[in-house]
ChimeraX commands (.cxc) that place a marker at each C-alpha (Angstrom):
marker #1 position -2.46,17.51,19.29 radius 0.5
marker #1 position -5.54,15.52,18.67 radius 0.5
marker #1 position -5.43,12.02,19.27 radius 0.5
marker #1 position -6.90,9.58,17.28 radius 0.5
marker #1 position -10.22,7.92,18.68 radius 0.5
marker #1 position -13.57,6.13,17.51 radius 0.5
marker #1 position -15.65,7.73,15.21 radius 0.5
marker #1 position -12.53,9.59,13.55 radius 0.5
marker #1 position -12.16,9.82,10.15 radius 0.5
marker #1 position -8.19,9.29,9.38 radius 0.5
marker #1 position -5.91,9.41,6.22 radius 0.5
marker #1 position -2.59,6.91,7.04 radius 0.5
marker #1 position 0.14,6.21,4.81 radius 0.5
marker #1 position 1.20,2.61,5.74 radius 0.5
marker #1 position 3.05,-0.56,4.60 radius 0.5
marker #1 position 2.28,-4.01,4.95 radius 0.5
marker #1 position 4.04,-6.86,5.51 radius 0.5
marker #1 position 4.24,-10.68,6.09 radius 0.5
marker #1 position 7.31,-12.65,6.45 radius 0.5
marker #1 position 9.55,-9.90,5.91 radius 0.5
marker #1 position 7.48,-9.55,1.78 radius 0.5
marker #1 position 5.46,-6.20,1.30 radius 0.5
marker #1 position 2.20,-7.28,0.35 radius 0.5
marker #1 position 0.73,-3.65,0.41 radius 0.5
marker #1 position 1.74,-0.02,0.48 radius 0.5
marker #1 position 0.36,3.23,-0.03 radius 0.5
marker #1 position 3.62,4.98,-0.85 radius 0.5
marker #1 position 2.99,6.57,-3.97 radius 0.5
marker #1 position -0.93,6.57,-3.91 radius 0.5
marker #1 position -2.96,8.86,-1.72 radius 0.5
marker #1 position -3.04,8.14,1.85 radius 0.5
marker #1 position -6.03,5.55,2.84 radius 0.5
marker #1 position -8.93,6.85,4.52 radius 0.5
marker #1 position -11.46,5.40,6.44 radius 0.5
marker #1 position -13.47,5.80,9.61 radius 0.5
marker #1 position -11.99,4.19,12.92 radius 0.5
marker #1 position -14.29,1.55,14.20 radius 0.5
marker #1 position -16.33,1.06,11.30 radius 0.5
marker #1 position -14.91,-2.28,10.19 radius 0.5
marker #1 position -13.38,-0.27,6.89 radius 0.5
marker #1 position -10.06,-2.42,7.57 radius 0.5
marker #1 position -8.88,-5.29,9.18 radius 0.5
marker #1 position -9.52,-4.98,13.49 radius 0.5
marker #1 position -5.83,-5.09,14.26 radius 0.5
marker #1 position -5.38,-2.63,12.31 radius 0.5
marker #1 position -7.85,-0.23,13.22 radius 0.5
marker #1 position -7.17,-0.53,17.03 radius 0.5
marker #1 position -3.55,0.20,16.18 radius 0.5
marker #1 position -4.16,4.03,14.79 radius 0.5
marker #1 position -6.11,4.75,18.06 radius 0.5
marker #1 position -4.55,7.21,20.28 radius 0.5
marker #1 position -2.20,7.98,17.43 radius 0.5
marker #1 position -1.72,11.81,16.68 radius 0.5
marker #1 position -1.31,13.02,13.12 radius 0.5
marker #1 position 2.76,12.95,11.99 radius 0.5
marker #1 position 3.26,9.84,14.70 radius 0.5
marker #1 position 4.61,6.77,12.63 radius 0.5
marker #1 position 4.42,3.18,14.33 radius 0.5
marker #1 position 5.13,-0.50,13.32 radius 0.5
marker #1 position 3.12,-2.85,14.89 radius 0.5
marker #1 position 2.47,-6.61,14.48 radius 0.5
marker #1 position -1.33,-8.21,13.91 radius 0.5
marker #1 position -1.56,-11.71,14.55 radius 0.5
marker #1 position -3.81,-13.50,12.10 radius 0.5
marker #1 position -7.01,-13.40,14.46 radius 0.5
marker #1 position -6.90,-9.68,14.64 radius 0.5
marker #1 position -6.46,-9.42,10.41 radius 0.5
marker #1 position -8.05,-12.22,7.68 radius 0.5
marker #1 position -8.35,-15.05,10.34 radius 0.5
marker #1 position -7.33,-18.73,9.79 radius 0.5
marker #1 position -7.97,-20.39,6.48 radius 0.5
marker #1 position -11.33,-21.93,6.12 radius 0.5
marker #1 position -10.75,-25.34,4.38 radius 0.5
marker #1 position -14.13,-25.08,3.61 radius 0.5
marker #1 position -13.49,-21.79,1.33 radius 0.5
marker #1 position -11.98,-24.58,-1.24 radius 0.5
marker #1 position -14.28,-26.17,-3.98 radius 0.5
marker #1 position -13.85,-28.15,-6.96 radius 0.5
marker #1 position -15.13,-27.79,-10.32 radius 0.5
marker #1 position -15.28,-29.57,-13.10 radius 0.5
marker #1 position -12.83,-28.34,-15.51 radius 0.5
marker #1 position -15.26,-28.86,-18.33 radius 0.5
marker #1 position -17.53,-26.12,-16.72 radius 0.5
marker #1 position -14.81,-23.56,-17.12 radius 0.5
marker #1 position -14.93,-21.72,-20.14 radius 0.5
marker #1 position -11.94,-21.91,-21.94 radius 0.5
marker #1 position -10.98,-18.24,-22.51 radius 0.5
marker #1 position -10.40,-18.51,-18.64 radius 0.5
marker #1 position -6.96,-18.74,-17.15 radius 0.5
marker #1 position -5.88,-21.25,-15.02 radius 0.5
marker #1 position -2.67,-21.26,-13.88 radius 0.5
marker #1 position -2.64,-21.89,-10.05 radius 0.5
marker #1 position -2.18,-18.46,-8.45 radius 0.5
marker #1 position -4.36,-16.84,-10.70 radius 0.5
marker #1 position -6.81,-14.18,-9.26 radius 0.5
marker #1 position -10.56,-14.48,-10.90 radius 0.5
marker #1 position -13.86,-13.65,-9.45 radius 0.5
marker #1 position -17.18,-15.95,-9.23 radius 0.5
marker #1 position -20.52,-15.30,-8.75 radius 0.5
marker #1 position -22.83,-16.76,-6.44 radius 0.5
marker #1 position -26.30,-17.67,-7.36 radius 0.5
marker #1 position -27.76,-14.60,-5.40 radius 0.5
marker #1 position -25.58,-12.14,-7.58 radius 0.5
marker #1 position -22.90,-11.76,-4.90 radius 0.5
marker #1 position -19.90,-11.88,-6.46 radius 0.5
marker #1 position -16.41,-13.58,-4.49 radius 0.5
marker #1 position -12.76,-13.47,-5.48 radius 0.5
marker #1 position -10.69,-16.67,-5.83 radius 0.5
marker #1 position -7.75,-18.24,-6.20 radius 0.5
marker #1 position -6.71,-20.61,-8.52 radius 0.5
marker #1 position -4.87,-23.37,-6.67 radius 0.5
marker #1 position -4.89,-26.76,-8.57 radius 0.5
marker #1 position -5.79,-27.56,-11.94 radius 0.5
marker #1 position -5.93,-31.14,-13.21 radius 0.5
marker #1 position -7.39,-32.42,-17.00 radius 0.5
marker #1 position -10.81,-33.25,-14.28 radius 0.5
marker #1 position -11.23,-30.42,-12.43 radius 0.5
marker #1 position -10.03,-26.90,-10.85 radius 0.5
marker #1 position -10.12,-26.34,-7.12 radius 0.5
marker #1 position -10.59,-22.75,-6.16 radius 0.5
marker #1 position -9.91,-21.33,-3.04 radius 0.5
marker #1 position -12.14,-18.25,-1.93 radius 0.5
marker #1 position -9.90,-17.67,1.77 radius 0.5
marker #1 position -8.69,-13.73,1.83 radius 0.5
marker #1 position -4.62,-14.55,0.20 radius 0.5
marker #1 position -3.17,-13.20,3.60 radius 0.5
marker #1 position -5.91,-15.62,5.72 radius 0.5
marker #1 position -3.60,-17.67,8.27 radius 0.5
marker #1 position -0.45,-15.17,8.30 radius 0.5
marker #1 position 0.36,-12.79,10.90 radius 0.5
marker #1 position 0.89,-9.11,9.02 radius 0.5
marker #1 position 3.28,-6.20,10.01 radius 0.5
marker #1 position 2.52,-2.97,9.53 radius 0.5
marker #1 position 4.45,0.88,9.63 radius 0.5
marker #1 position 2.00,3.37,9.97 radius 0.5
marker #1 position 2.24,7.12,9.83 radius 0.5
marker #1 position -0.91,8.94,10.74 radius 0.5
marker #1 position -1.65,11.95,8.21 radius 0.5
marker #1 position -4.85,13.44,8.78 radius 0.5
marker #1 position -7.46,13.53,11.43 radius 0.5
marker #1 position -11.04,15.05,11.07 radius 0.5
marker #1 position -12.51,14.32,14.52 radius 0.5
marker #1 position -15.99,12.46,14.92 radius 0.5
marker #1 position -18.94,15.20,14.69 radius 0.5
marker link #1:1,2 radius 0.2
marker link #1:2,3 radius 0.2
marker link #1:3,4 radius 0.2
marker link #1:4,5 radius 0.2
marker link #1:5,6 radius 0.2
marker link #1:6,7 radius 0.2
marker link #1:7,8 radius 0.2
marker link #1:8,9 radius 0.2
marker link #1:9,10 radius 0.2
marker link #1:10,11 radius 0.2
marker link #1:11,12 radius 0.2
marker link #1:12,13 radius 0.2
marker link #1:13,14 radius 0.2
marker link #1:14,15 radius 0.2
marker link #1:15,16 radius 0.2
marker link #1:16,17 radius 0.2
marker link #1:17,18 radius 0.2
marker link #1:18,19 radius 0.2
marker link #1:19,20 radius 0.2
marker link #1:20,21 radius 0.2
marker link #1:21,22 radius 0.2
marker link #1:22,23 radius 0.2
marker link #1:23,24 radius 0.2
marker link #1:24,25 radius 0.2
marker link #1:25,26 radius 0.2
marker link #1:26,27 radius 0.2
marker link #1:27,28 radius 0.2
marker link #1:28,29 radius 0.2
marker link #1:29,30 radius 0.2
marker link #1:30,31 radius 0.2
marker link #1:31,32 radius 0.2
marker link #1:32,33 radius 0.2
marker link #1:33,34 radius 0.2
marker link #1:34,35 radius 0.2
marker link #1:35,36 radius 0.2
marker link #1:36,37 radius 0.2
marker link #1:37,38 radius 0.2
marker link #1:38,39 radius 0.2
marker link #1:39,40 radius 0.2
marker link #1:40,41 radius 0.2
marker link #1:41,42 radius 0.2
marker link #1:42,43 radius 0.2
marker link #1:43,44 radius 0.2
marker link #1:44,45 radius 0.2
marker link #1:45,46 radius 0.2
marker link #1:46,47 radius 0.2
marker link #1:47,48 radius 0.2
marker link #1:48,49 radius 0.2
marker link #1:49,50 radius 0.2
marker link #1:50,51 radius 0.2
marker link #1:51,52 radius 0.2
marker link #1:52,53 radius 0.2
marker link #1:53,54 radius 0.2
marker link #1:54,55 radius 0.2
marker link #1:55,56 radius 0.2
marker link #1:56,57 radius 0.2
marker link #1:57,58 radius 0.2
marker link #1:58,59 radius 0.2
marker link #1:59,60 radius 0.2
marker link #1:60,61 radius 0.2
marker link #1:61,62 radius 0.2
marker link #1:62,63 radius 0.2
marker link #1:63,64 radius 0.2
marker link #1:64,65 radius 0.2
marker link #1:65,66 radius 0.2
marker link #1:66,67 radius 0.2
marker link #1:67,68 radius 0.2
marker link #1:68,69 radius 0.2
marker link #1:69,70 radius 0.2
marker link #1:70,71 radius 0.2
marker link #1:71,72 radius 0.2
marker link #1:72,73 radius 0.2
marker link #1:73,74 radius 0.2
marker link #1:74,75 radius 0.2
marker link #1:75,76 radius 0.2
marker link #1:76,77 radius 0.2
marker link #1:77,78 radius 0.2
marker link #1:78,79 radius 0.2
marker link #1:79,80 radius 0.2
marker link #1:80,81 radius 0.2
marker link #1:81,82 radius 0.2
marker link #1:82,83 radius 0.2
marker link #1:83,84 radius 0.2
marker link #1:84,85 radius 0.2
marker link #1:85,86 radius 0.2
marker link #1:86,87 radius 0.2
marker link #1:87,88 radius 0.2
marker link #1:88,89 radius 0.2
marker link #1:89,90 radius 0.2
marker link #1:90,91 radius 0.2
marker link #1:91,92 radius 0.2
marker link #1:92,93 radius 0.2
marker link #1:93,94 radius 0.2
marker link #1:94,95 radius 0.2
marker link #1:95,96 radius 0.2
marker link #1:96,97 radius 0.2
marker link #1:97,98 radius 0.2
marker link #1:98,99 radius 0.2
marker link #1:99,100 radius 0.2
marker link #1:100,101 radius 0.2
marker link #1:101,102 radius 0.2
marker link #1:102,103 radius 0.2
marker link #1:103,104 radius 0.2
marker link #1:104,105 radius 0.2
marker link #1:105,106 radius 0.2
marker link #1:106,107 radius 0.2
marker link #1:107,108 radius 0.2
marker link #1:108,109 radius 0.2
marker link #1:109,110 radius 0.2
marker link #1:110,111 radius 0.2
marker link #1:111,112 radius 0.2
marker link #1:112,113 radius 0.2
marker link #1:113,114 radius 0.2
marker link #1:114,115 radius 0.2
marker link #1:115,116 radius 0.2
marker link #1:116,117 radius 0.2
marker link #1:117,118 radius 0.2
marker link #1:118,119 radius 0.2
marker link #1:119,120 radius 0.2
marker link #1:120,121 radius 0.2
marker link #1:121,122 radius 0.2
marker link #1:122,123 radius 0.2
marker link #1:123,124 radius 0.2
marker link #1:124,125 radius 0.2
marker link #1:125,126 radius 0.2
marker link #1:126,127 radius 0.2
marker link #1:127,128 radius 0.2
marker link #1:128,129 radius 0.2
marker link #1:129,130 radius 0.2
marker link #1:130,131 radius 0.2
marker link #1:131,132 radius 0.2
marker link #1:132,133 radius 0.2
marker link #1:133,134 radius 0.2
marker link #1:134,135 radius 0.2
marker link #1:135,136 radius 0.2
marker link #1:136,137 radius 0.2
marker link #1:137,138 radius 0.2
marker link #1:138,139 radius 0.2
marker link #1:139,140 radius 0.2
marker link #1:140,141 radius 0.2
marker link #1:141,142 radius 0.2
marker link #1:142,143 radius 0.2
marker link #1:143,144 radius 0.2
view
């Protein structure tokens, strides 16, 4: 059997968790694809699948360095609730996207709302946690 290395392009069915909550799953959906070592997915992840062989299922635990990191208090900004337009949700939790001056546009989180202002949070949701996943490997097609 052909074990999985870098350069591979693999299909993996898998399920995510954190705290014993799913947060992600493929069941269902088509397998996810990507190519190992091309920083498609998080690092923990993507060092887990190596030397896997297709039909081999694993669980294996990423600590928070090897997935989304810490949270960057700095990701968090204020503004002024009167520059929101008011067709906008707001209730904290809620997902909404802003766009930088350049164009780039970043997904946030809604995390405080007050008659002044809104604070926004821009960390990954899963930043700070470690992550569990189970893994089965699918498909292989081996680096050219």
């Amino acid at each position: 059997m052909t074990q999985v290395k870098q350069g591979d392009t693999v299909r993996i069915h898998y399920t995510g968790t954190t705290e014993g909550e799913t947060f992600d799953s493929s069941e269902g959906r088509e397998p996810l694809e990507f190519q190992v070592g091309s920083g498609q997915i998080i690092p923990g992840l993507d060092a887990a699948v190596s030397g896997m062989e297709v039909g081999e299922s694993k669980t294996v635990d990423i600590p928070k360095d090897q997935a989304y990191g810490d949270v960057d208090p700095s990701a968090r900004q204020s503004v002024p609730r009167g520059q929101v337009p008011d067709n906008i949700p707001l209730e904290a939790g809620t997902r909404l996207q802003m766009q930088t001056p350049q164009g780039q546009v970043i997904p946030v989180t809604v995390v405080e709302v007050t008659d002044e202002e809104v604070v926004l949070d821009a960390n990954h949701p899963l930043a700070g946690k470690d992550l569990t996943f189970k893994v089965e490997v699918v498909e292989v097609a081996e680096a050219g």
